[in-house]
N, C-alpha and C positions, 0 to 999 in steps of 0.2 A: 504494500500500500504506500502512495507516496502524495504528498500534494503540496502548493508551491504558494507561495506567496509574495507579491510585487505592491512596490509600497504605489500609494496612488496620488500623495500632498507633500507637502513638504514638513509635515510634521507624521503622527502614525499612524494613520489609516492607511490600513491593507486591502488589499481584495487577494482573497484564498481560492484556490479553484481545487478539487479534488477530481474524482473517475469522471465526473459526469459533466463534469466545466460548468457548475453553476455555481455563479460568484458570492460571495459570502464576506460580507463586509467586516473589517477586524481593527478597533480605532482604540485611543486610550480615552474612555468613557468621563474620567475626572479633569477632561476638558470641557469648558462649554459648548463647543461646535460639535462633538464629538458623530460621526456618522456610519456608528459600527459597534457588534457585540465589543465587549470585552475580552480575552480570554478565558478570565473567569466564569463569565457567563455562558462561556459557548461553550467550557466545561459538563456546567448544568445542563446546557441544552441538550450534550452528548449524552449523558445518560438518562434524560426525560427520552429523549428520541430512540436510544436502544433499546428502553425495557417498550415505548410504544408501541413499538415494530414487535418485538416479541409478543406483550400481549395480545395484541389485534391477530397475528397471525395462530397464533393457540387458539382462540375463542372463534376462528373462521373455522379452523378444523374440524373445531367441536359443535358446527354447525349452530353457533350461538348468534345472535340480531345484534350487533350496535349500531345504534342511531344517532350515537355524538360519547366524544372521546374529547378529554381535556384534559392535561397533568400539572401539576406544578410541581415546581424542584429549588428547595429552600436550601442553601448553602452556609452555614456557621464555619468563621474563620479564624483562623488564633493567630499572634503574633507568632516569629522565629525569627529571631536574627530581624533582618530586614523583607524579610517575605511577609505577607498572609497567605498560607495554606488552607485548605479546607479542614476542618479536623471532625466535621459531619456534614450529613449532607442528607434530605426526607424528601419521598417524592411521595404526593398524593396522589392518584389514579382516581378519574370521574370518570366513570363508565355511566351509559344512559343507553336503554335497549332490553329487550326479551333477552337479560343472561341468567342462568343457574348462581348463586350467589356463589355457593362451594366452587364452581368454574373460573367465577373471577378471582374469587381469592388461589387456584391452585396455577391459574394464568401469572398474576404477579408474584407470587412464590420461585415458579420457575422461570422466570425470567431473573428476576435480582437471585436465586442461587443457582444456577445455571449453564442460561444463554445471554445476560445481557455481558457482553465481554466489556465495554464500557465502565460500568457499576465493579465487576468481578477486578479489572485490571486497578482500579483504586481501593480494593479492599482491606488490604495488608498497612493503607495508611488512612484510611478514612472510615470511618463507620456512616455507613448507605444503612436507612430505613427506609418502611416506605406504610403506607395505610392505601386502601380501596373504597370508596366512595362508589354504590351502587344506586341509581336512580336515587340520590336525594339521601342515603341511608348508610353512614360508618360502617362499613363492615370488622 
Protein backbone atom coordinates (compact mmCIF):
# COMPACT_ATOMS: atom_id res chain seq x y z
CA UNK A 1 0.00 0.00 0.00
CA UNK A 2 1.48 3.36 -0.67
CA UNK A 3 0.01 6.99 -1.03
CA UNK A 4 1.64 10.25 -1.62
CA UNK A 5 1.29 13.59 -0.67
CA UNK A 6 2.06 17.09 -2.48
CA UNK A 7 1.85 20.09 -0.49
CA UNK A 8 -0.68 22.42 -2.23
CA UNK A 9 0.15 26.47 -0.22
CA UNK A 10 2.73 27.67 0.81
CA UNK A 11 2.04 26.92 4.32
CA UNK A 12 0.56 22.97 5.18
CA UNK A 13 -2.08 21.98 3.34
CA UNK A 14 -1.69 18.78 1.42
CA UNK A 15 -3.63 16.97 -0.83
CA UNK A 16 -3.16 12.82 -0.28
CA UNK A 17 -4.12 10.76 -3.01
CA UNK A 18 -4.05 6.93 -2.27
CA UNK A 19 -5.32 3.59 -4.83
CA UNK A 20 -8.06 5.30 -6.12
CA UNK A 21 -6.74 9.08 -6.74
CA UNK A 22 -9.30 10.60 -4.64
CA UNK A 23 -7.86 13.67 -3.18
CA UNK A 24 -8.03 14.10 0.52
CA UNK A 25 -7.20 17.32 1.87
CA UNK A 26 -4.51 17.34 4.87
CA UNK A 27 -3.90 21.09 6.43
CA UNK A 28 -2.75 22.11 10.14
CA UNK A 29 -6.38 22.80 11.44
CA UNK A 30 -4.85 25.34 14.48
CA UNK A 31 -4.70 27.71 11.68
CA UNK A 32 -7.40 29.85 10.84
CA UNK A 33 -7.68 29.32 7.05
CA UNK A 34 -7.14 25.85 7.63
CA UNK A 35 -8.69 23.79 4.48
CA UNK A 36 -8.12 20.09 5.44
CA UNK A 37 -8.45 17.20 8.06
CA UNK A 38 -5.87 17.09 10.54
CA UNK A 39 -3.94 14.12 10.93
CA UNK A 40 -5.37 13.48 13.88
CA UNK A 41 -8.54 13.58 12.66
CA UNK A 42 -8.11 11.59 9.72
CA UNK A 43 -6.74 9.05 12.36
CA UNK A 44 -10.22 8.99 13.74
CA UNK A 45 -11.64 8.99 10.52
CA UNK A 46 -9.52 5.73 9.62
CA UNK A 47 -10.95 3.79 12.18
CA UNK A 48 -14.65 5.05 12.16
CA UNK A 49 -14.37 4.11 8.40
CA UNK A 50 -12.65 0.53 8.82
CA UNK A 51 -14.91 -0.87 11.44
CA UNK A 52 -18.00 0.89 8.94
CA UNK A 53 -16.96 -1.07 6.14
CA UNK A 54 -16.61 -4.10 8.36
CA UNK A 55 -20.00 -3.65 9.84
CA UNK A 56 -22.17 -2.99 6.97
CA UNK A 57 -20.54 -5.75 5.16
CA UNK A 58 -21.29 -8.54 8.00
CA UNK A 59 -24.84 -7.38 8.55
CA UNK A 60 -25.36 -7.41 4.29
CA UNK A 61 -24.31 -11.03 4.77
CA UNK A 62 -26.60 -11.63 7.38
CA UNK A 63 -29.16 -10.44 5.19
CA UNK A 64 -29.95 -7.65 7.78
CA UNK A 65 -31.81 -3.96 6.33
CA UNK A 66 -29.84 -0.79 7.13
CA UNK A 67 -31.57 2.34 6.35
CA UNK A 68 -29.00 4.88 7.78
CA UNK A 69 -25.45 4.21 9.29
CA UNK A 70 -23.78 7.06 11.29
CA UNK A 71 -20.47 6.67 13.64
CA UNK A 72 -18.63 8.94 15.67
CA UNK A 73 -15.10 8.56 16.93
CA UNK A 74 -14.02 10.53 20.08
CA UNK A 75 -10.39 10.67 20.45
CA UNK A 76 -8.69 11.50 24.20
CA UNK A 77 -5.16 12.70 24.08
CA UNK A 78 -2.31 12.84 26.65
CA UNK A 79 0.79 14.86 26.68
CA UNK A 80 4.43 13.04 25.85
CA UNK A 81 7.26 14.98 25.52
CA UNK A 82 6.17 17.24 22.87
CA UNK A 83 3.52 15.02 21.14
CA UNK A 84 -0.31 14.60 21.94
CA UNK A 85 -0.83 10.86 21.24
CA UNK A 86 -4.08 9.22 21.49
CA UNK A 87 -4.16 7.32 24.78
CA UNK A 88 -8.00 6.20 23.91
CA UNK A 89 -10.07 6.46 21.56
CA UNK A 90 -14.73 5.39 21.50
CA UNK A 91 -16.50 4.88 18.53
CA UNK A 92 -20.35 4.93 18.67
CA UNK A 93 -22.12 2.99 15.84
CA UNK A 94 -25.91 4.27 14.96
CA UNK A 95 -27.38 1.62 13.07
CA UNK A 96 -31.09 2.58 11.97
CA UNK A 97 -32.92 -0.43 9.89
CA UNK A 98 -34.66 -4.17 10.32
CA UNK A 99 -31.35 -5.58 12.36
CA UNK A 100 -31.35 -8.40 14.95
CA UNK A 101 -29.90 -6.59 17.87
CA UNK A 102 -27.45 -9.74 18.82
CA UNK A 103 -26.26 -9.12 14.83
CA UNK A 104 -25.37 -5.74 15.54
CA UNK A 105 -23.71 -6.05 18.58
CA UNK A 106 -21.63 -9.57 17.03
CA UNK A 107 -21.04 -7.13 13.66
CA UNK A 108 -19.19 -4.56 15.98
CA UNK A 109 -17.42 -7.02 18.02
CA UNK A 110 -15.98 -8.56 15.12
CA UNK A 111 -14.93 -5.84 13.44
CA UNK A 112 -12.99 -3.98 16.57
CA UNK A 113 -11.57 -7.74 17.49
CA UNK A 114 -10.90 -8.98 14.26
CA UNK A 115 -11.02 -7.28 10.98
CA UNK A 116 -10.85 -3.71 11.60
CA UNK A 117 -6.96 -3.66 10.94
CA UNK A 118 -7.01 0.07 11.59
CA UNK A 119 -8.49 -0.13 15.35
CA UNK A 120 -6.23 -3.71 15.61
CA UNK A 121 -2.93 -1.96 14.20
CA UNK A 122 -3.36 0.92 17.21
CA UNK A 123 -4.18 -1.52 19.87
CA UNK A 124 -0.87 -2.33 21.65
CA UNK A 125 -0.89 1.65 22.30
CA UNK A 126 -4.23 2.85 22.47
CA UNK A 127 -7.28 1.51 24.02
CA UNK A 128 -10.34 1.41 21.12
CA UNK A 129 -13.96 1.12 22.73
CA UNK A 130 -16.79 1.37 21.09
CA UNK A 131 -20.99 1.02 22.02
CA UNK A 132 -23.83 0.24 19.31
CA UNK A 133 -26.75 2.45 19.13
CA UNK A 134 -29.76 0.48 17.47
CA UNK A 135 -32.68 2.46 16.18
CA UNK A 136 -32.60 5.04 18.84
CA UNK A 137 -31.60 2.24 21.77
CA UNK A 138 -27.98 1.73 23.70
CA UNK A 139 -27.30 -1.48 23.14
Amino acid sequence: MKVTLARKNNDYQFEALGKTNTPVLIDNTSQDDAKGASPMELLLMGVGGCSAIDVIHILKKQRQVITDYKIEVEGARKQIKEAKPFESIHVTIFLEGDIVEAKALKAASLSFEKYCSVSITLEESVAVTYAVVLNGKKL
